[in-house]
Every structure is written in C-alpha cells, then in structure tokens.
N, C-alpha and C positions, 0 to 999 in steps of 0.2 A: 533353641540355643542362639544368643547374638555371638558374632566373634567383635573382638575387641577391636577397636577403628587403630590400623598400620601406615606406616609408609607404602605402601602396595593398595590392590583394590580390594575393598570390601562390599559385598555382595548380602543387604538382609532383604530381601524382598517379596513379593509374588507380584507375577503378569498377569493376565488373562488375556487371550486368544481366541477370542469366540468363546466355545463350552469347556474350552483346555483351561488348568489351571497352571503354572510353576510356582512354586513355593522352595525357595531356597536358603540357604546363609551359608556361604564361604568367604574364606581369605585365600588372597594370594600376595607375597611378601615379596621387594622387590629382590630381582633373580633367580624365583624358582618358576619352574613350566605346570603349571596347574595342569593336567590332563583331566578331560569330559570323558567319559565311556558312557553310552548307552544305545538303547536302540533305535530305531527309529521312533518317531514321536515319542521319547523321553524329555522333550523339552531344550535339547540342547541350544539346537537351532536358538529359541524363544529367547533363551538366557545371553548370545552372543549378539544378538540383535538388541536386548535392551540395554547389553551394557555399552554396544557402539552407541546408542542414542537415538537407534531408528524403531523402537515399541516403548512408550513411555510404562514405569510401574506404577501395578495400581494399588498398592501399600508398600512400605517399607522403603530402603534408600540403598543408594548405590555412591560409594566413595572411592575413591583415585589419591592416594596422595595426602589422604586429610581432607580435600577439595571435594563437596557435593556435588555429582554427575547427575541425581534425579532424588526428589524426594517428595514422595505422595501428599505427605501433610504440612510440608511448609509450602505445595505448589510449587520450588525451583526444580527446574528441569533446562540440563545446558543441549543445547542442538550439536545434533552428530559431526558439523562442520569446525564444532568449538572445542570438543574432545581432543586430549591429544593422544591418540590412538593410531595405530597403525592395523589394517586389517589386512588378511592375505585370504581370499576368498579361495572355494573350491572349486573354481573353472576360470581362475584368476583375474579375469574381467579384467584387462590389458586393454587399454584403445587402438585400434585397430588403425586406426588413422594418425596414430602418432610412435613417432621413432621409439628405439628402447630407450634411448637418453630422454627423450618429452615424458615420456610414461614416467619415468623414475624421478625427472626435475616439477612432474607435478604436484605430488605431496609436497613438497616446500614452498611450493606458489601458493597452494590451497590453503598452507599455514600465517603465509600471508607475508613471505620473504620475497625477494625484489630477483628478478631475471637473471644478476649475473650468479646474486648468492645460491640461486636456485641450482643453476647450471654448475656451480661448483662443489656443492653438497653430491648432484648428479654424479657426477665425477668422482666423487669419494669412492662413492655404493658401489658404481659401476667397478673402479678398480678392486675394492674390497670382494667384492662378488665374483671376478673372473672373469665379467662382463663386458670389459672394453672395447673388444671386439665386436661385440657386436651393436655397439653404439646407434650404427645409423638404421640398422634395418626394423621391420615392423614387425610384432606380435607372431604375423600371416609364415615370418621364413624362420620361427623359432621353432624347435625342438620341444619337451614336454616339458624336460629338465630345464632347459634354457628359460623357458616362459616361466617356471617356479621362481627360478630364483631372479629374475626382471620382478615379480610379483614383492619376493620377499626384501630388495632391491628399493623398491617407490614405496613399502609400509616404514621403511628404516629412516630414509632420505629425509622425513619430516619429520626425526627427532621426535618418534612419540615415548610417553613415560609408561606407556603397555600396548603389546601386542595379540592381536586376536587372529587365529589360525584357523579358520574352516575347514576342516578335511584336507590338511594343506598335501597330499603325495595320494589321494585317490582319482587325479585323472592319468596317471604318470603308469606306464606299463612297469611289470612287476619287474624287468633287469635293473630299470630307469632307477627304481622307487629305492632300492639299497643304496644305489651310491649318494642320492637326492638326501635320502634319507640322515646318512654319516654329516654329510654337507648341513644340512641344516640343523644338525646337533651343535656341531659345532659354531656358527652363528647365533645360537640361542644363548649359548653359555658363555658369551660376550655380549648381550642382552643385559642390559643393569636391573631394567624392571621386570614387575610381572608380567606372566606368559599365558594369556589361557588359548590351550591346544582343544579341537573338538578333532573323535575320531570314533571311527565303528571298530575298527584294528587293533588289538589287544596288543599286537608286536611291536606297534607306532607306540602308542602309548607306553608300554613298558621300555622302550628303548630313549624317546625323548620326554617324557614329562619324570620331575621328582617327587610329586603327589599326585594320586588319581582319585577323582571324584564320579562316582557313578550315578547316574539317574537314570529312573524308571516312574513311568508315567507322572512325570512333574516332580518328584518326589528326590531328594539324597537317603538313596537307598544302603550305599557304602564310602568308604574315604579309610585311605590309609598309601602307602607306598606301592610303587608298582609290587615289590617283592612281595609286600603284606597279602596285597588283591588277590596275586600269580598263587599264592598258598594256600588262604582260606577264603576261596568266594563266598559273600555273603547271599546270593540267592541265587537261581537254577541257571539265570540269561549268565551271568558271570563266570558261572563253571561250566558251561558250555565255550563261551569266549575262549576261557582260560585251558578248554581239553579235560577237568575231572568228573568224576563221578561224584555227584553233592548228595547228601542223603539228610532228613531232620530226622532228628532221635532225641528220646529222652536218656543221659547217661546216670548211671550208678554205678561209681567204682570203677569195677573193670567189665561194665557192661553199658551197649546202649540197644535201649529195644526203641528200632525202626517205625516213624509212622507210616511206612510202605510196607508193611509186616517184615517179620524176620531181626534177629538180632546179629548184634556185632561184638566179640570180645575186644576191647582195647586197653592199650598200656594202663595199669591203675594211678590217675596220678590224682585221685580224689575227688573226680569231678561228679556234680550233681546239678541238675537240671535241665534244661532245653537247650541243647548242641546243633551242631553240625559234624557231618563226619565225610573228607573229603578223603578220593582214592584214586591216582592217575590210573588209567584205564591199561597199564603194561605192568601195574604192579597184579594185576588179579590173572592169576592161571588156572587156564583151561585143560579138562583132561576130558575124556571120556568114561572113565572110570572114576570111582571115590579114588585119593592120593592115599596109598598106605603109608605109613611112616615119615609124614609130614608133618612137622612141625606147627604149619600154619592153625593156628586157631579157629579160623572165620573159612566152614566149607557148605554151598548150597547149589541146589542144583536151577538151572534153570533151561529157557530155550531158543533157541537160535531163533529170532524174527528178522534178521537182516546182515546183509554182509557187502562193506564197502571200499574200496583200494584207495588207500589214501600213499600216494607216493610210493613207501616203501615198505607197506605192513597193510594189514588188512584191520579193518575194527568192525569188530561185532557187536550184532545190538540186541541184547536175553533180555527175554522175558523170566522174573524168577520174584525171588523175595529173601530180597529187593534186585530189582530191573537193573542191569550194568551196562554200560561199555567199554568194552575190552581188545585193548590190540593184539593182534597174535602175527606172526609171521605170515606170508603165503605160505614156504613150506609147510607150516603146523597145518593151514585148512588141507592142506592136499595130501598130507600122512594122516590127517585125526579124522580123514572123509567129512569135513563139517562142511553141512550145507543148510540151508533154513528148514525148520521144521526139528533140527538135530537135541534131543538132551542133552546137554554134558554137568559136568561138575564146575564147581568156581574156588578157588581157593584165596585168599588173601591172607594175609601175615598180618597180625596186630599191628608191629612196629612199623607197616604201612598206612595207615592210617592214619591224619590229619585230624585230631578232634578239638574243636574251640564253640565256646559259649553263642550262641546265634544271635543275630540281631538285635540290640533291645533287652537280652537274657543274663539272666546272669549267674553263672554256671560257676557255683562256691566249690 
C-alpha cells in the first residue's frame, strides 16, 4: 500500500541493517503524534534513524512537507544536519559542558541562525518550558524531569516542521514519568507538525499518540487508534502489551472453534471466517466447581501453572483449552485454596467477548 504524499511525513520505504530488513509505508499528518509500539528489534529504532537522515533507504522514499528527505532511485538523500527535525533522544544526550540555555540556543545555531537570534529563541523555549531557572546550570545538576524537558526545550528551539521522540520518559523514574508525562502531552498538542513517538509502554502510547503503528520484525503488523489497539490486539505481543487474552478461531455464527482446541459460544452477529477473540483476564471466573445456574455460555476446565501478585489481584496462568489468564482477588486464592497444580473451572459470559475478523481476513 502507498499512502498518498501530505503536508506531514510520508514514509514508503525499506532499510536494511545488516540481515534486518524494515519494510514500511506510513503517514503522519501535520498535528497528530504517530505512536511506534513494538518490541525490541521490531525496527523501530531503524525507522527513526532513517527518517533523521542518519541510515540512508535502500528502496523507496521518504517525504516531509511535499519535500524529498531520501530517495533510493532518484539517489537525493538530504544530510541529517539539513532536515528540519527535531529529535528528543532516550538518555537525552544534553552537553554536559554547556549551560541549559547553550544546550537549547544550539538547535538554532546548528539551523544556521546568528548568536543573538539564537539566544532569543533560547529564551522562548526556556520560558515556555518552565525552564528559566535553570538557565545557567549544566545537564550534571539537573533532575530526570528537568533534563526531559531541556531535551524537548533544544528539539523545539530550531523551529523544526517534525518531531522524533525516542523513548522520550524511559530514563525518568515511575512518580517522575506521570507528571513528565501530562507535561509533555500538553506541548505536543501545540506542536503544528507531525510527531513520531517511539515507545515499548502501551500506557505512553495510549495516553500521548492519536494513532499507533505496531511493528514486529520489520514488518506493520497493526495501525489503528490507541482505543482500536487497547480492544482488538491484532497478534499475541499486543494483547499481552495491552493485558488480554487473544485467541485465533474460526467463527460461525454464534460459534468459534479455537485453533488451541476448545470452542467459544459468541454473540451471533453473523460472522464467518478467521477471527480473533479477545477476553480481559477479570472477565473469566474461577470456581472450583462446575457454576450451576450460570448463565455464562463459555465453561472449561483447566489448570493452575502459575500464580502472580500484580499490585492488587493476583493473575493466574491455566493450562486448559484453550490456556488463560485470569485475575482473581488474593482473597479468592486464599478461600478457593488455589495453588499450582489446582483444577478449577473457567467460566466466561459470551457478551464478554471481543470478536473481530484477524489480520488480513475477512470475516463476512
């Protein structure tokens, strides 16, 4: 699929990296935050690097604005120092030997604006940012928070027409990362252009980007709205991200038989062929016994291989058919005696159940 060339950046390309490959094609429109999700060596990295201008492409193009940033078969490729980019790296790489005001009047120098215009752009950011204070000191007497946003502060200051965010709140400890977090939402969406955010953090992602692009090994595995993602993960890394239980099935009607064996009854809303069937892991109840006089549709038994406290509930991991994860209370494991090794029962309610057409499929 090409997308159609915007005011914003369009991305139709592949890298190579050694034996890696990316193979991508997005847009991003000016004023929305494109959010990356993937995992490690998904490519993300590769993709924010070519589009700064520091891994040239080895097919297809890469456009800013209407304006050619790299393109394989005409040979133009503009140098990283020609882009007008702003990048906020993920250990922010602040000069160490210069003020927070030289750090933030450097982008405008580097754009190729004169000493005093420099220092007065500085001055913008800095007061805009909250920053003035700490004008004179170095990187060294900053805070985590403090150092993010000097960072987001010099990507601003040179007036770039897009922003590229590396992991911008994974050096930042978790009380830091909420409030950093809020803060720099709200400087994005005074951002005129596009935004590509990269992040491992499903919560980063759902909270600052308005589109999220997934890849997995080189590849856009998924794309749709954080809300879209958060509901029907399109493959297993996703719905672990996102907390559900993902299952492939074939549906008919008001049935889908599991390719992990065992079937699912679900709402009949006429669907036929290769699904997904997502299920938050606190909608499936645990009993020790079959439920008499339950409602629920969907009962099978399985068995306890693992039990782990997550904050304020415990999640268990069955062996069954099909395999769950399911939250329960502490109380429940310390009334229902569950311990690993245990049988119980599972129950799930139809109208819990998330069913949409998979990947590629197309479920009439």
């Amino acid at each position: 699929m090409t997308h159609e060339a915007s005011g914003g950046l369009v991305v139709d390309a592949e890298v190579r990296r050694g034996s890696f490959t990316l193979e991508v094609s997005l847009a991003a429109v000016p004023g929305q935050v494109l959010g990356l999700l993937g995992p490690n060596g998904a490519g993300k990295s590769t993709l924010l690097s070519a589009v700064a201008g520091l891994t040239p492409v080895s097919a297809g193009r890469i456009t800013l604005a209407g304006s050619v940033l790299d393109d394989a078969e005409q040979g133009s490729f503009v140098e990283a120092s020609g882009r007008p980019i702003g990048f906020v790296f993920q250990n922010y790489r602040l000069f160490p030997h210069m003020s927070v005001a030289e750090n933030v009047a450097f982008s405008p120098r580097a754009r190729g604006q004169g000493k005093q215009a420099a220092r007065s752009a500085a001055r913008y950011w800095l007061d805009r940012l909250r920053l003035a204070d700490l004008a004179d000191r170095k990187p060294g007497q900053l805070s985590g928070g403090q150092a993010q946003r000097v960072a987001l502060a010099r990507a601003l200051a040179g007036q770039p027409s897009l922003l590229l965010l590396d992991e911008p709140l994974s050096a930042l400890d978790a009380g830091t990362r909420l409030d950093v977090q809020a803060e720099l939402k709200r400087h994005l969406s005074d951002f005129a252009g596009p935004c590509l955010l990269v992040t491992h953090d499903p919560l980063e992602a759902l909270v600052l980007a308005d589109q999220v692009v997934v890849l997995e090994g080189g590849r856009i595995v998924q794309e749709g709205t954080p809300a879209q993602i958060a509901r029907q993960p399109g493959t297993d890394y996703v719905a672990k991200l996102v907390g559900l239980n993902l299952y492939a099935g074939r549906a008919d009607g008001d049935t889908v038989a599991l390719a992990e064996g065992g079937t699912f009854v679900i709402p009949d809303h006429g669907q036929h062929g290769d699904v997904h069937v997502a299920v938050r892991p606190s909608a499936i109840v645990v009993s020790t016994q079959p439920l008499e006089h339950s409602s629920a549709r969907n009962t099978w038994q399985a068995k306890i291989s693992g039990l782990t406290l997550l904050a304020d509930r415990v999640r268990l991991d069955l062996d069954g058919q099909p395999p769950a994860l399911v939250d329960v209370t502490p109380a429940a494991v310390a009334e229902l005696s569950l311990d690993p090794g245990s049988q119980v029962w599972l129950t799930a309610k139809a109208t819990d159940l998330e069913v949409y057409p998979r990947n590629g499929a197309q479920a009439s």
